[in-house]
Steps between C-alpha positions, in 0.01 A plus 500: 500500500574779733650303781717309269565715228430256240147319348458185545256209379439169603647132362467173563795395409477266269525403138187488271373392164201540305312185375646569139838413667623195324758285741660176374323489195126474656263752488365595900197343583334815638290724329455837820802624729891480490659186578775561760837374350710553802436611862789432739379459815621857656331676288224682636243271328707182581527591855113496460441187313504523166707286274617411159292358276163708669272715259451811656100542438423767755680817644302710800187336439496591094530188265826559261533372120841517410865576644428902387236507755663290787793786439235770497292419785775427730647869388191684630570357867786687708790306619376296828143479426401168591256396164338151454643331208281172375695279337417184285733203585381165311137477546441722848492821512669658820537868656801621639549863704815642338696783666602676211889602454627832356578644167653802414299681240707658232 
């Protein structure tokens, strides 16, 4: 904050929803994490790996139940931390090292 001037947190970049998050009509077929609706792929957790349709299960080694807590986790890191974010995508599970963007806080 003092060399910048301003606080910053860290993002991912993307879009999430919790498992309550209705989409066409269907109900998600999750029941733990956020379900990433969109991540283009210069975003800082596209550029990493992670794509639409993943459920975010896992943010700097701490398991995540809902979009809240993807949102709060990511928040306690500083912008360019790199943090492990597991993902779900069908039936694997996969880890991706995310360098996390900024946020201006306020």
């Amino acid at each position: 904050m003092i060399e910048k001037g301003e606080a910053t947190h860290g993002q991912l970049g993307v879009t999430i929803q919790s498992n309550a998050s209705r989409e066409g009509g269907n109900t998600s077929r999750f029941t733990t994490g956020a379900r990433v609706a969109t991540a283009t792929a210069d975003s800082p957790a596209g550029k990493a790996g992670v794509q639409s349709g993943d459920i975010i299960v896992g943010v700097g080694g701490k398991r995540v139940v809902d979009a809240t807590d993807v949102t709060a986790t990511v928040r306690s890191y500083a912008a360019g931390a790199e943090v492990p974010v597991k993902v779900k995508r069908g039936d694997n599970e996969m880890e991706f090292k995310v360098t996390l963007g900024a946020a201006s806080v306020g």
